[in-house]
PLY file of the C-alpha trace (Angstrom):
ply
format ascii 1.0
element vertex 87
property float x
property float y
property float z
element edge 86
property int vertex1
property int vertex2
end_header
0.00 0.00 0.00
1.52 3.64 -1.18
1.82 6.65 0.70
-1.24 8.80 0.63
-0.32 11.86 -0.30
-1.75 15.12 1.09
-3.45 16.40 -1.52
-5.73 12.91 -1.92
-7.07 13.86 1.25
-7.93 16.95 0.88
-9.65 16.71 -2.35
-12.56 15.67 -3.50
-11.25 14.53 -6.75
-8.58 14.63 -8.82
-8.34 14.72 -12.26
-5.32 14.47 -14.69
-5.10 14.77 -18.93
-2.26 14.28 -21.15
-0.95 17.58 -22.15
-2.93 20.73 -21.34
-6.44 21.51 -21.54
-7.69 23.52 -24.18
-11.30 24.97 -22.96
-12.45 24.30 -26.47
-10.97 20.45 -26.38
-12.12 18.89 -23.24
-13.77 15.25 -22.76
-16.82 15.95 -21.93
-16.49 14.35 -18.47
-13.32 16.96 -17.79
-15.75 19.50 -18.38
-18.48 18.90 -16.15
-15.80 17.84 -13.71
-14.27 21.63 -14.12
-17.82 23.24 -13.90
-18.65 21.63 -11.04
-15.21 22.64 -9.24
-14.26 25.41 -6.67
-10.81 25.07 -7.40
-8.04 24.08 -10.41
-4.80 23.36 -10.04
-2.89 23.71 -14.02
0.78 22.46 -14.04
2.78 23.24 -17.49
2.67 26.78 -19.72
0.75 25.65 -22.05
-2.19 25.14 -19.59
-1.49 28.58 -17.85
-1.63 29.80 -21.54
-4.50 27.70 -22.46
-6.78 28.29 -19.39
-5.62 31.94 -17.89
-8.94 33.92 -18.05
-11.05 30.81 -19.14
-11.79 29.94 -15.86
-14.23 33.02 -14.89
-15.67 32.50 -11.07
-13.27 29.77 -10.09
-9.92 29.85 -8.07
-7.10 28.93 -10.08
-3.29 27.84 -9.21
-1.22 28.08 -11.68
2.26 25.82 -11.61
4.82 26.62 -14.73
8.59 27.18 -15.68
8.48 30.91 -17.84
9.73 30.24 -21.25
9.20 32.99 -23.24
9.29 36.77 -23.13
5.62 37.39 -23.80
4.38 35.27 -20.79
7.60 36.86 -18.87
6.37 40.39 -19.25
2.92 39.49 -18.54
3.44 38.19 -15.28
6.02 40.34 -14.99
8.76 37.92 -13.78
12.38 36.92 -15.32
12.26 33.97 -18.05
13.43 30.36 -16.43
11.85 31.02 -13.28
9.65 28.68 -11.22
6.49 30.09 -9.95
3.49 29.60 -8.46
0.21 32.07 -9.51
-2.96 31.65 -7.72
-5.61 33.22 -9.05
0 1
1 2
2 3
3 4
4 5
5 6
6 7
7 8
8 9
9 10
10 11
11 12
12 13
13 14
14 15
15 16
16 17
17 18
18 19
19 20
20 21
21 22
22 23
23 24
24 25
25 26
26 27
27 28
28 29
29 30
30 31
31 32
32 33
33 34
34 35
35 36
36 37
37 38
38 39
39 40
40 41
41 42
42 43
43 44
44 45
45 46
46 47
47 48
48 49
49 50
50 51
51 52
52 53
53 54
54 55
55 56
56 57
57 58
58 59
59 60
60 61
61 62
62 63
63 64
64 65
65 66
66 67
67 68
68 69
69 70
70 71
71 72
72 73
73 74
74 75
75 76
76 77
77 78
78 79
79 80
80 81
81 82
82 83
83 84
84 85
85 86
């Protein structure tokens, strides 16, 4: 038997995808999951990218590495870092 970990208990549920999510290219289960939510958690850039002002009404945490200049000055942060943005 594994280690619980501390986010399985203090979740209701947790989903994971391959890749991002795209809001216009979710299974349909994903999406009533995500309606029905009071938080998301989105690792990667591409699902900051992909979800950042999608998610109207909801909490949002936002896990990524900045790659690029454009999402660099937009959160106003250095390229390469490591950051955290809860929403």
């Amino acid at each position: 038997m594994g280690r619980t970990r501390l986010v399985d208990k203090l979740a209701d549920k947790i989903v994971t995808v391959p890749g991002f999510l795209a809001p216009g290219n979710i299974e349909p289960s994903v999406a009533r999951i995500m309606k029905a939510s009071d938080f998301v958690i989105a690792k990667g850039t591409g699902s900051y990218e992909s979800l950042h002002g999608e998610l109207v009404g909801k909490k949002a945490a936002y896990m990524l590495k900045i790659k690029c200049k454009p999402i660099a000055r937009e959160l106003g942060m250095k390229e390469g870092k490591i950051i955290v943005k809860v929403e």
